[in-house]
N, C-alpha and C positions, 0 to 999 in steps of 0.2 A: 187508698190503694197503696201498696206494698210501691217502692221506690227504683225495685227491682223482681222478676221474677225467678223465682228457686230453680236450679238446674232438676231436680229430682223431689217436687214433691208426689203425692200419691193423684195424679193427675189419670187423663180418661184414658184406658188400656189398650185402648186401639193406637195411640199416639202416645205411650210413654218415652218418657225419656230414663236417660239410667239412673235406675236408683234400685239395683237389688246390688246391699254390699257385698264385699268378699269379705269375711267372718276369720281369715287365717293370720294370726297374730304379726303384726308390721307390715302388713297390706292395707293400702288405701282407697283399693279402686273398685268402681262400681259398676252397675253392666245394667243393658236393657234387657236380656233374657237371661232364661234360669237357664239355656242353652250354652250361649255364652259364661255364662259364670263357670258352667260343667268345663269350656273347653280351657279357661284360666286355670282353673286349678289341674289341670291335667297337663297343661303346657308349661305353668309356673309352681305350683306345690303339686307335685306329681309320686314324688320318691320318698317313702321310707325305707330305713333297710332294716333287716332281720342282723341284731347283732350278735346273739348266739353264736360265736365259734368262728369270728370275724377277728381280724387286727384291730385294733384301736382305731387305726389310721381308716381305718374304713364307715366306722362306724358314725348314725349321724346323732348327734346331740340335740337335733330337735325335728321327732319324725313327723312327719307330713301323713295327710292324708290319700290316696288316690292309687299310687301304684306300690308292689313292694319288690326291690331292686335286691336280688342276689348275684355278688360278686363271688369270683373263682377265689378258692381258700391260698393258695400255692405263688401265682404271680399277681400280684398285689399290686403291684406301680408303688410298692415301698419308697418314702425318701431317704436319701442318702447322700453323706457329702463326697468331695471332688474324687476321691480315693477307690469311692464304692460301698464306704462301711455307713451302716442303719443310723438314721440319726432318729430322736424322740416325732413325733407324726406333729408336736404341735411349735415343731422348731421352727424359727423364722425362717426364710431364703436368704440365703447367703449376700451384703450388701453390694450392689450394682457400681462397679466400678467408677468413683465420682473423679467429675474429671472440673474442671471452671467450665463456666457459663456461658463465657466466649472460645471456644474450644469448637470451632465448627469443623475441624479437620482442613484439607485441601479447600472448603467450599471458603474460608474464609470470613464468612459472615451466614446469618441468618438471609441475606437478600442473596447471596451469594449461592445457597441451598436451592431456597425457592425460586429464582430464578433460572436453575439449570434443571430441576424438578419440571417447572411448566414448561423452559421448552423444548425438553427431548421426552419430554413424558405426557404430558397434554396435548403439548400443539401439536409434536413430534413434526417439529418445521426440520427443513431440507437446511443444507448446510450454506447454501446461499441466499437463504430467509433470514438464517440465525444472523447472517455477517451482516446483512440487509437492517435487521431489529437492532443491533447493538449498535451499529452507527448511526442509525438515527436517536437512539438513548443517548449517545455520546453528544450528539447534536444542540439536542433539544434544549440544557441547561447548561451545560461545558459540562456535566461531574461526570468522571469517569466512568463506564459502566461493568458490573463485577467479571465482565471477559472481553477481549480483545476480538476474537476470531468466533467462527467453531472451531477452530483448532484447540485453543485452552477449554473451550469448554468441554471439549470430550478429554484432554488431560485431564481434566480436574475431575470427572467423573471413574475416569479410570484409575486415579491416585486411590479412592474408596476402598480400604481394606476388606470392608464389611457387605458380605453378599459377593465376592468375589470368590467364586470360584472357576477356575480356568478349563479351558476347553484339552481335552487329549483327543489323540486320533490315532490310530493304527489305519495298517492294512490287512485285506486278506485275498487269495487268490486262487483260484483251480490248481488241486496237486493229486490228481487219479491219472489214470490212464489215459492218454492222447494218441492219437489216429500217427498214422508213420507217418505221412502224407494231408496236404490240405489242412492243417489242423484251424479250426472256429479259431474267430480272433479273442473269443471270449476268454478261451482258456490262456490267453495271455495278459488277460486285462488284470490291471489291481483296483481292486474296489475299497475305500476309504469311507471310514469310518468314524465320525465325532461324536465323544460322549465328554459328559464330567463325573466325575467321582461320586458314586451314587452312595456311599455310606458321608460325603462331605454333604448332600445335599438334604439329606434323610435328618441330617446332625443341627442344620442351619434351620431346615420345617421344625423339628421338634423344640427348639429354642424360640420360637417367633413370640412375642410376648402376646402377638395379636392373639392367637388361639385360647388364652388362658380363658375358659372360662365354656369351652366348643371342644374341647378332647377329652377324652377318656383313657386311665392310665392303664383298666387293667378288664380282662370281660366281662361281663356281667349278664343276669338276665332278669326280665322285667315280667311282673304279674299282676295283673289288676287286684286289689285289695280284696276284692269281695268274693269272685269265682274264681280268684287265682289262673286265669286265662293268661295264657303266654301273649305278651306287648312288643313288637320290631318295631327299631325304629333307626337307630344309628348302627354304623358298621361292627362295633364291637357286642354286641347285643343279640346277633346271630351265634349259633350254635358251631360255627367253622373255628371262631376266635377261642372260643372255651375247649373247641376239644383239642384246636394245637396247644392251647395251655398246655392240658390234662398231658400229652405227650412233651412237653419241654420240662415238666416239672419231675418227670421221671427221675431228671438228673436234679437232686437236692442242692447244686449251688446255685440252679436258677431259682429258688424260690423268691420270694419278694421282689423278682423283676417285673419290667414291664414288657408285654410284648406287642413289636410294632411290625402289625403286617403290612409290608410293599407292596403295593397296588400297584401296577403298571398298565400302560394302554395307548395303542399306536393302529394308526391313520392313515392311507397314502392318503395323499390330496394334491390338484394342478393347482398354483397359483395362478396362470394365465397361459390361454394358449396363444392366446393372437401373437405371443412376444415369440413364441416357440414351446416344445413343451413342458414346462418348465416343473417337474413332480420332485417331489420331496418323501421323506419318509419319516416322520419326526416319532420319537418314544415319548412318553410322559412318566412320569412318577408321583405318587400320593401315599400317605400313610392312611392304613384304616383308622388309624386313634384319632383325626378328628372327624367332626361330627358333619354329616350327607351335606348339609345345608353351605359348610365354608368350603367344600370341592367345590359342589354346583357354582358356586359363585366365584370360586380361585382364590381369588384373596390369598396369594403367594401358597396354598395348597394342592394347587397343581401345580409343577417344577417342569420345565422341559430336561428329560434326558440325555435324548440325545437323537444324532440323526442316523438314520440307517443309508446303507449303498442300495440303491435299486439297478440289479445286473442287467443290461439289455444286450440285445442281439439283433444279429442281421430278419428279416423277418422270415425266411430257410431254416435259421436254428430255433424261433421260438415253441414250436413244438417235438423237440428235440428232445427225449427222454434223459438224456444226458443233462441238457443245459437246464430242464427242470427239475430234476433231480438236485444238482447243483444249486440252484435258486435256494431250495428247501432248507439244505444243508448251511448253507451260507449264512440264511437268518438263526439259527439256533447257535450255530460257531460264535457267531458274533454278541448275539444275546448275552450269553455263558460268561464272553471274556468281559463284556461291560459290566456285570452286576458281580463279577468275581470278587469285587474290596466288603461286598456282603457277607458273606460265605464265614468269616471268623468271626461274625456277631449272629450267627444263626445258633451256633453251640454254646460261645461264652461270651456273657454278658458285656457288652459294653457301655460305661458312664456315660453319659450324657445330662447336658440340663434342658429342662423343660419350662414350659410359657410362664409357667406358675413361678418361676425362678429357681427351683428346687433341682437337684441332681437324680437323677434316679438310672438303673442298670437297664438297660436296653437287652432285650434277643429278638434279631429278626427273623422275621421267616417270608418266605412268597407269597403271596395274598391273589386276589383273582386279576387276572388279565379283560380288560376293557376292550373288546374288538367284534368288528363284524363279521357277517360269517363267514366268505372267503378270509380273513385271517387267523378264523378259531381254525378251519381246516389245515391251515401250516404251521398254526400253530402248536395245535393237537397231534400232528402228526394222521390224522384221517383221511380219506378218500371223500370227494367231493359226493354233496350230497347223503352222505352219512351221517347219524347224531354225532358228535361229539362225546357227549354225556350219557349216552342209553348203547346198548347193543340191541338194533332191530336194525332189518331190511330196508334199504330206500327204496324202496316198491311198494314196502306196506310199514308207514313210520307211522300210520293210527294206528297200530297194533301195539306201540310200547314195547320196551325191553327193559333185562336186570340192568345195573347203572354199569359203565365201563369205568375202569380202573386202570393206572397205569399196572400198578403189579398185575390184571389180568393180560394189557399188552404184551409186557415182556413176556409174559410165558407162551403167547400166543406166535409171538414173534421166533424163539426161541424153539416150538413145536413144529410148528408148520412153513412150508414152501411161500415166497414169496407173493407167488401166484394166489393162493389158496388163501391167504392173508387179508391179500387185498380184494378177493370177488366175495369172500366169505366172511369177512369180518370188517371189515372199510380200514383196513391198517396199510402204512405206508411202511414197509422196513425197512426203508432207506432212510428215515428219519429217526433221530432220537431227538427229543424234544429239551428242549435247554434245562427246564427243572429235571432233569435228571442227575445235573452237577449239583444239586443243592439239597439238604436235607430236607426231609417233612413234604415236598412237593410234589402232588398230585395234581397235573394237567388235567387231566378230564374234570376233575372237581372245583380246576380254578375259571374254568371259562365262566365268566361276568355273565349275567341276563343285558341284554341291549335292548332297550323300549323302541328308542329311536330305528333302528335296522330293521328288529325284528316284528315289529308290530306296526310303527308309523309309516317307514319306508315300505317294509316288505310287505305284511299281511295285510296290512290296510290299501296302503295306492296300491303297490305293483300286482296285490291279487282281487282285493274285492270292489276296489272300483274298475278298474279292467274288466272284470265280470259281468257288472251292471253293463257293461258297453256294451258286452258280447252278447249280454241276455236283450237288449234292447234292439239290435240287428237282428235277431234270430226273431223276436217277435213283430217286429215292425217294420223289416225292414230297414237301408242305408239308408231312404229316404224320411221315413216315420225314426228312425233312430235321432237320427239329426234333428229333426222337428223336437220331439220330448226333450232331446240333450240343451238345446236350445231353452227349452220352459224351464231348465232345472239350473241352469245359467239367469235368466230372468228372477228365478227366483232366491237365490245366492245375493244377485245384484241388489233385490229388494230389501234383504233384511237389514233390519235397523242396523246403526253403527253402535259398537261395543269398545270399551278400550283397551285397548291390547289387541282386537281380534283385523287381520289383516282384510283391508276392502279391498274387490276387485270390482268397481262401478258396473263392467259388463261381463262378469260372473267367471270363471275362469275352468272350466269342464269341470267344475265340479272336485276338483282336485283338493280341496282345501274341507270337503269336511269335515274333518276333525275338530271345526270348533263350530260344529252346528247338527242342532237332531236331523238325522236322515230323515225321521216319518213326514215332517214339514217339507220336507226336499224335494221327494219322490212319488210319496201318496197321489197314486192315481196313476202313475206312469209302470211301477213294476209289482209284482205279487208281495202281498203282504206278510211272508215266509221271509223275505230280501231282507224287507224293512228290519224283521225281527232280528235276522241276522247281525246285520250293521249293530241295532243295539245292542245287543247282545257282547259284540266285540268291543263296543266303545266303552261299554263300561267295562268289561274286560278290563281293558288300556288303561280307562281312569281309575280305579283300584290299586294297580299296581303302582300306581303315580304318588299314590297317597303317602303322607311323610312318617304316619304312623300307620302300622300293619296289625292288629291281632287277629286271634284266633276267628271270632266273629268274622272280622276281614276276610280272611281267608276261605268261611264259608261260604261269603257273598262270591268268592272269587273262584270259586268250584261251580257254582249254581250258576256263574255267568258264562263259565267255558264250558260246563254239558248243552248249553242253551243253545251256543255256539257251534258245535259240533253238532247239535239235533237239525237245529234251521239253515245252516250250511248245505243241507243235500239237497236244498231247494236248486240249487246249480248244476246239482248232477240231472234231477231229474228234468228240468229245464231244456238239458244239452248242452249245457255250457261247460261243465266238467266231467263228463263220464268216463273220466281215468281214474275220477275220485281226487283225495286232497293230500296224496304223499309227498309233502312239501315240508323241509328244511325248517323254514321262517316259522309258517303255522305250527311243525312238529313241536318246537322250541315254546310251547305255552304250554304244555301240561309240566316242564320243569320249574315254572316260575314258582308254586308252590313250595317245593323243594329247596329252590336257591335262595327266598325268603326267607326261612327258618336258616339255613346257612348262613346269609348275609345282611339279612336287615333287610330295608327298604330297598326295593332296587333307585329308584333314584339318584342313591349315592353311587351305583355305579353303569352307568350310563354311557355310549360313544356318542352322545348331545355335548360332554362333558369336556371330549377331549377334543371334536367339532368345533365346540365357541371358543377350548385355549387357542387351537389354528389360528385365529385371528389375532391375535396379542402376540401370538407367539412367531407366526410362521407369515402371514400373509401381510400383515400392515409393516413388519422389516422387512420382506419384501419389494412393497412399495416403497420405502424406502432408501432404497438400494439403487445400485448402479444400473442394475440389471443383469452386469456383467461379473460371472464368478461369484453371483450372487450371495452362496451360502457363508461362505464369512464374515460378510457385512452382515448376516442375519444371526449368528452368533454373538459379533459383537454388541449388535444392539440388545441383544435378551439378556449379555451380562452385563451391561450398565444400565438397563432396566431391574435389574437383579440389585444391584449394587446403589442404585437410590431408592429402593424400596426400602432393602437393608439400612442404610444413612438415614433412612425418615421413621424406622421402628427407633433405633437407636437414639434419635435426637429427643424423639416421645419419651420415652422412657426416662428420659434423662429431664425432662421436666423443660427442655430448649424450646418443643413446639409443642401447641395446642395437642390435643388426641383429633386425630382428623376430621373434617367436618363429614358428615353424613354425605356419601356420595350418591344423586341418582341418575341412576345410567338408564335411559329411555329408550323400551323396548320396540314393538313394533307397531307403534303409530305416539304421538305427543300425549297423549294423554294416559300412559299407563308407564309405570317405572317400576325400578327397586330401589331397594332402600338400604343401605348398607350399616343400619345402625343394629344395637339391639334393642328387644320390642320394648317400652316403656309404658303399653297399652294391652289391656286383656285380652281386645278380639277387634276392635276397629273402634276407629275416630273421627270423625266428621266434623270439618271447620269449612267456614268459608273463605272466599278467594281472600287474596291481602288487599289489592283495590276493588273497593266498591264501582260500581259500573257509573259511566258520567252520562250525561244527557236522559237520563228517566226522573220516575218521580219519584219526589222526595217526600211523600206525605200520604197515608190510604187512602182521599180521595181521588188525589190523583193519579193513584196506581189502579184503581180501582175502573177509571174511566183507562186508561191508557192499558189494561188487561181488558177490558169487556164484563167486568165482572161487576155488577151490581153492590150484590151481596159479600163484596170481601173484607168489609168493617162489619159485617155481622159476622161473618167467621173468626175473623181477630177476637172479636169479643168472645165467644164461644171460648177458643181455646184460652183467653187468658181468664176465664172463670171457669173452666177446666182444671187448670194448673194451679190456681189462689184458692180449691176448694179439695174434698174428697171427694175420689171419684163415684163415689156413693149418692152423690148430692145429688138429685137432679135439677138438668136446665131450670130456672126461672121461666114461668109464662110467655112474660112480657117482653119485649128489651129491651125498656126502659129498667131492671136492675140487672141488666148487662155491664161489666165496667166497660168502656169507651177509651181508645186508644186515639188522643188528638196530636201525639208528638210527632216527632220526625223520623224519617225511618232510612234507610239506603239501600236500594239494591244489586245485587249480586247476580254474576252471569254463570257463575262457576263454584263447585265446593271440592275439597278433594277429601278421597277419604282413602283412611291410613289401615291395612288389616295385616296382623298375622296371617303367611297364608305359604309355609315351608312348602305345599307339595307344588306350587307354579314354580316358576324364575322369580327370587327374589332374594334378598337381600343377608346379608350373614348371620342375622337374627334374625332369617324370616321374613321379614316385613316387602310389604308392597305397597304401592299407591296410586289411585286413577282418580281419574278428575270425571265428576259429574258436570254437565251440561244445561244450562235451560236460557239461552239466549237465542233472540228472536232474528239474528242475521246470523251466519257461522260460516265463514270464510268466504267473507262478502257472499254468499247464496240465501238459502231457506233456512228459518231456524231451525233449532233442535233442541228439542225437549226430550229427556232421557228419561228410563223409566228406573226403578230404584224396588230394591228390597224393603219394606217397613214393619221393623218389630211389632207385635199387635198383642201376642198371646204368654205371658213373662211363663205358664204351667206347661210350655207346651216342646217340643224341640224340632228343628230342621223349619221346612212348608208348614209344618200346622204354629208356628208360632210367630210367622209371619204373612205378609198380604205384599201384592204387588201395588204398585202407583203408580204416575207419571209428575216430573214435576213441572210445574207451569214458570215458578218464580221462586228465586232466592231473596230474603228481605233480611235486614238486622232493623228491631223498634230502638233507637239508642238512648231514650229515655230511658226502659225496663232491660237494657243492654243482654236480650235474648235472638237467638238468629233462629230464624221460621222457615216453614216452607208449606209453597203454596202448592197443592198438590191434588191430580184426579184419579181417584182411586178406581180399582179395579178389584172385581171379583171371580172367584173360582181359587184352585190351586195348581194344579200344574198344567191344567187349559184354563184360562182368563180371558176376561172380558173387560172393557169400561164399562163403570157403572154410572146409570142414568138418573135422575130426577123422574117423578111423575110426569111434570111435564115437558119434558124431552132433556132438561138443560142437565150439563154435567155434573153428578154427585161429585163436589171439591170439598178439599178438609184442611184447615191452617195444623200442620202437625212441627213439632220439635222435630230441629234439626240432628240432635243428637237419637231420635225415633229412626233414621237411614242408619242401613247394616251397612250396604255398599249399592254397586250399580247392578240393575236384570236388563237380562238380554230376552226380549221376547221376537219371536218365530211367526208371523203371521200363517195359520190356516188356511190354506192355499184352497185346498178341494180339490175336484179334479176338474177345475176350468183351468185354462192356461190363466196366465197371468198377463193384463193389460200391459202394454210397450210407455202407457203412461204412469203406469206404477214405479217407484226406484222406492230408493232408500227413508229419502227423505221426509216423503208421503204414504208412505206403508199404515204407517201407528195409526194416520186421521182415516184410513180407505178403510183397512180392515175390520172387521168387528170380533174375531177371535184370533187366540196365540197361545201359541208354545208357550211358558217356561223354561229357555234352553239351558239344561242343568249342564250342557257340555261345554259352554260359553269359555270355560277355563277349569283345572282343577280345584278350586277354590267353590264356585258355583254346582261345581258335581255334589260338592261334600256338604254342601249347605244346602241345596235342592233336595236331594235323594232322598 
């Protein structure tokens, strides 16, 4: 027998491991499904382009198979050197300013860097921690330690030329008409203003070296090879990038620029009330040229802008026609004067260098604004409750309207009475909207899609689980309401644990389903119309989540919102909404079609986006702060955060430090993260933990006995004459010409496994990671044995090419140095069962560890008995005998399930 066993021979198809290759020249990698393989070459060899009547510079020298990428003829993202003049497309980047090796600037030394790195940027210790850490460093050996205080160590970070850019402030203040008498103190107040230089910050993103390789210089659009179907995926991709081209290009000295649309997008948010109330108002800034994936995760692509004044007043003036009025006004004033250093790179181009090292001419333009929907309304200049984007009646917004336009405002405004404006059009004419000072700028057109407001916050909790409440009173009664809500909590509280998906042990009203099927929830408590509903919308949600959008897409995403709209009136007729559904949040989903094709993926533009910068940005300096006068210490700390990001591109670059280690930032529970690398893997990877587990057995019979499993050296055997044969072969009779496994073996409590998976929270290349389970204590309690995807079928794609499992046991043989797994299979596809022996005992299967896609979340089938008080989490998987497949588990599990 073989010394070792093959990672990939033609082994038994229900437990393959990878071995279908990828055939595209300088690719080594190999996949368990032909599914997989599809989604490799679509993620990694995806683009040819059409070079027909292209630049050189565009064109690719060795076309790929899968998608084909046309770029705009006119703005190119041509390079060019410091001046602006064309240079040849295959000219090098201009050399990187060498400076010596010990050249660490103010930091002094490489320990000197990293030491003031971790601790105002990792630890982010308090300034009598820092004085606390370095004296005892001082201590410890006598050797000096690279700072005295925090006093030098925030000098030393503030010496940092690089990523320094300084904070401006203006004021501005009421200057209309005032009462003779009594006048509001508001109109005396000066409200203050902090921004930085949004063409310096714009200048500093587009140079990050980090991006090279995650932007796009110029627009482009994407079509699948074969039915030429339109592909979204990245910001520039959409049709909004290409037709401001088509108008910048008008003027023939922009041609061979690149255009870089400003994204902006702003938040109020309380850091803490208990302190007092402490609101903020922070701007953001992003470029659309890089790609959805390095916003969602920041990676210095979100910039803070700057902070806005939030006006208050006595609570007498807050509905004050005047002082809101004013309010309105104030924020656009102020908008205008901060993005004004814009305004002369909207018409002529200005040089700039980019990731790639290369100079190229810059024109900007205003890109979509990221906001919720009270601030699309101030910021639109609309009347609450009115589309933004559509002209219809907020009485009846499922009737649709023509799209609004500013040129249609202005003449509206311009025509009609103030009055007649605002009952008959939803127009504020006391407002003009800040893109009005800038060229190309179409407000109604830039307001962003928002997943998170519009759909998670809004349509989903604040209206259709509210509803469920209402329709469960009206049928049941307060008393019968409570009772079902209660089962639907028990049953929340049961479902298995998943990684990433947040537990509530004793169920939490039901608030959180979004990462669990309704039908498994409810079934048995409300009409089966609801149920549809809920689905209906979730996939709605998860569609739009997805990282790449086509046309197909799109039709999934029609068919889910008439679904949506059909099973919806199960509420009216109910009596739960017989006003019907003229709502804002909901209205806001028949545009998402629309803003798609305009913008890509909505993903990349998101108020989730500018939410989780809040915390880096605004709430953890915060907490670190005095309390008092707070906002300045919160500046300073974002620019010496600013300013050693900067210091640690620059030191990389220069070849001073490593490229940084792969960060993961651990989401919401320990066993799921991201992964800040880019992907080095086709579609997932499956390893086992790095310590083997101590106190088990080292040998199959004794795992054998300490599992209960008889027969688990005749499963070994099975699968390694499986694997040493063709799968053509059949079993041997006997098992005496079984080969026998007498070596050593170890086992393992845990594996993790690595996947592509852009449309979740992840990583700047995508990637994510969660840890699979199969230890028999788990946080000192009951074990847990996880249940797992396993490739089955290499002809097949999505469900039909996989089977569900549970795994019982992680093993490595280290003789045949292959890592196994012991596992009880299940059958069905998107209702599943365990599956049994004749004689009652568990159909188990020794399959290849590299046979796991990733981890399933399965939904026990409740019925309509209540759920036992002895039921939980824990004990679900061995009670139940049927379950879900819950494709809603994560958006990664939707696109894999479905």
């Amino acid at each position: 027998m073989p010394q070792t066993i093959p990672r990939s021979p033609a082994g038994r198809r229900a437990v393959s491991a990878s071995r279908i290759p990828c055939l595209h020249a300088g690719c080594h990698r190999w996949f368990k499904t032909a599914s997989r393989l599809n989604h490799h070459k679509s993620s990694f060899h995806s683009y040819s382009f059409h070079k027909s009547g292209l630049p050189a510079h565009l064109q690719s020298t060795s076309p790929h198979e899968g998608v084909v990428r046309d770029y705009h003829e006119e703005l190119t993202g041509q390079k060019c050197d410091s001046n602006g003049q064309p240079i040849h497309p295959s000219s090098p980047p201009p050399p990187i300013f060498e400076k010596p090796p010990d050249d660490w600037g103010s930091y002094g030394s490489q320990l000197g860097f990293e030491t003031a790195e971790f601790i105002f940027q990792e630890a982010e210790m308090s300034a009598s921690k820092i004085d606390k850490l370095l004296y005892l460093w001082g201590c410890s050996n006598g050797s000096r330690p690279p700072f005295s205080d925090h006093n030098e160590l925030y000098e030393t970070i503030d010496a940092t030329k690089l990523g320094d850019i300084r904070w401006d402030t203006f004021k501005l203040r009421y200057n209309g008409e005032r009462p003779t008498d009594n006048v509001p103190p508001w109109m005396d107040e000066e409200y203050e203003y902090w921004y930085r230089d949004p063409s310096t910050v714009v200048e500093n993103m587009l140079s990050n070296t980090e991006f090279d390789g995650e932007i796009d210089y110029a627009p482009y659009r994407d079509f699948t090879a074969g039915d030429k179907k339109r592909r979204y995926e990245n910001f520039m991709s959409g049709d909004w990038a290409w037709l401001q081209a088509d108008e910048i290009a008008r003027d023939p000295s922009t041609h061979g620029a690149t255009f870089v649309p400003i994204i902006l997008g702003s938040d109020k948010m309380t850091v803490s009330v208990a302190t007092g109330q402490n609101d903020y108002w922070p701007v953001y800034l992003s470029i659309g040229n890089i790609h959805n994936n390095v916003r969602r995760t920041h990676c210095n692509g979100v910039e803070l802008l700057s902070f806005l004044a939030i006006p208050k007043a006595a609570k007498k003036y807050t509905d004050d026609p005047t002082f809101r009025r004013f309010k309105k006004q104030l924020f656009h004033t102020a908008m205008s004067r901060i993005l004004s250093s814009l305004k002369a790179g909207m018409t002529v181009p200005q040089v700039m260098k980019c990731p790639d090292g290369h100079f190229r001419r810059a024109v900007f333009g205003i890109g979509p604004y990221i906001a919720d929907y009270p601030e699309q309304v101030l910021i639109s200049g609309i009347v609450q409750n009115w589309c933004g984007r559509c002209i219809v009646l907020p009485d009846n917004l499922d009737a649709g309207g023509p799209p609004r336009t500013a040129e249609l405002m202005r003449a509206l405004i311009e025509e009609l009475q103030a009055g007649a404006a605002w009952d008959e059009w939803g127009i504020d004419v006391n407002v003009v909207p800040f893109t009005e000072d800038f060229p190309r700028a179409d407000i109604c057109q830039l307001l962003a899609p928002d997943i998170l407001h519009q759909l998670v916050k809004g349509s989903f909790k604040d209206h259709l689980v509210e509803w469920v409440g209402k329709y469960l009173e009206l049928e049941y009664g307060k008393a019968g309401a409570k009772e079902r809500m209660m089962d639907i909590d028990r049953r929340i509280a049961a479902a298995p644990p998943f990684p990433g998906l947040q537990r509530f042990p004793d169920g939490r009203g039901f608030s959180q389903w979004t990462g669990d099927d309704s039908k498994a929830l409810m079934k048995g408590h409300v009409p089966q119309d609801i149920v549809r509903t809920l689905r209906a919308f979730l996939e709605f949600c998860y569609i739009v989540r997805q990282n790449v959008i086509t046309d197909d897409t799109l039709k999934d995403l029609r068919n889910a919102l008439e679904r949506f709209h059909h099973y919806r009136e199960v509420f009216r007729d109910v009596g739960v909404r017989t006003e019907g559904f003229s709502l804002p949040r909901q209205h806001s989903l028949v545009h998402y079609e629309a803003l798609i094709r305009l913008f890509g993926a909505p993903n990349g533009l998101c108020t989730s986006i500018t939410e989780s910068k809040h915390i880096t940005a605004v709430k953890k300096p915060w907490r670190r702060s005095s309390k008092y006068k707070a906002l300045g210490q919160i500046l300073r700390t974002n620019q010496r955060l600013s300013q050693l990001a900067a210091a640690r591109t620059d030191f990389e670059a220069h070849g001073m430090l490593p490229i940084s280690r792969p960060r993961e930032n651990i989401l919401k529970d320990e066993h799921a993260g991201i992964i800040d690398e880019r992907p080095a893997l086709a579609h997932s990877d499956v390893k086992l933990a790095r310590c083997h587990a101590r106190g088990r057995a080292r040998s199959v019979p004794a795992l054998a006995i300490e599992l209960g499993i008889p027969a688990l050296s005749m499963l070994i055997a099975q699968f390694l004459y499986e694997q040493l044969n063709c799968e053509s072969t059949p079993l041997p009779a006997g098992a005496s010409h079984l080969p026998v496994f007498t070596g050593p073996l170890k086992v393992f409590h845990s594996a993790t496994a690595t996947f592509v998976s852009p449309s979740d929270l992840s990583g700047i290349g995508g990637m994510r990671r969660e840890t699979i389970r199969a230890i028999p204590v788990w946080h000192q309690g009951p074990a847990r044995y996880d249940t797992i995807f396993m490739s089955t079928d290499d002809t097949f794609n999505g469900m039909l090419s996989m089977e569900i499992a549970r795994v019982l046991c992680f093993f490595h043989l280290s003789t045949q140095m292959v890592a196994l797994t012991l596992a009880h299979l299940f059958i069905g596809m998107w209702m599943v069962r365990p599956s049994f022996m004749g004689n009652g005992s568990k159909n188990l299967s020794v399959i290849h560890l590299d046979s796991i896609v990733r981890s399933a979340h399965l939904l026990p089938i409740f019925g309509r008995e209540q759920v036992p008080r002895a039921v939980n989490f824990h004990n679900s998987l061995d009670i139940y005998r049927g379950f879900y497949v819950n494709c809603f588990a994560d958006y990664h599990a939707f696109e894999l399930a479905s």
